[in-house]
Each structure stands twice: as structure tokens, then as C-alpha cells.
N, C-alpha and C positions, 0 to 999 in steps of 0.2 A: 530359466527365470523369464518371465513374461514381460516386455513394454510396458514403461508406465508412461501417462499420456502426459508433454510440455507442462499441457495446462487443464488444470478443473474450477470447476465451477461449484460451491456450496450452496444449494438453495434455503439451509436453516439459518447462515448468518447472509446472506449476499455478497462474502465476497468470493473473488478468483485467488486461485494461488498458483504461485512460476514452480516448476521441479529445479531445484537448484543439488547437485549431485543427488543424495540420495533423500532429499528433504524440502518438502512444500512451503515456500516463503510467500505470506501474503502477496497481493501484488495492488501496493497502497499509491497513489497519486499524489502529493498536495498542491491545493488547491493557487491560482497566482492569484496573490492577496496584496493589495497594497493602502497601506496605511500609516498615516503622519504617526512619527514618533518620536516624543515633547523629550525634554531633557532628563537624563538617570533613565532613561526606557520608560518613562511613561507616556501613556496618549494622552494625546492634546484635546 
């Protein structure tokens, strides 16, 4: 069985994916957001 490589790169959606055992998991960021938040979760 041949190496499959950490990490790939899709160029039809743009993103990257991790090899995690034998299966590709995006590999998503989120973003640091910060924003007041009014009372019951709503914004102010």
C-alpha cells in the first residue's frame, strides 16, 4: 500500500484537508470574532 500524503489541497472547493487515520477531515479555522452580546443572546 502506498503513502498517502498529511495533507492535500482541493483546488475545485479551496479548501485543505488533515489525514486523520484513514480519512481526510477538512481542516476549517474559525475566525476570532468578537461581538457584544445583548441579553437572551441577542445583539445589541
Amino acid at each position: 500500500m502506498k503513502e498517502l500524503p498529511e495533507r492535500i489541497h482541493d483546488d475545485t472547493n479551496g479548501l485543505d484537508y488533515v489525514l486523520v487515520g484513514d480519512y481526510y477531515i477538512p481542516a476549517l479555522r474559525l475566525t476570532e470574532e468578537s461581538r457584544p452580546i445583548g441579553h437572551w443572546g441577542a445583539q445589541a
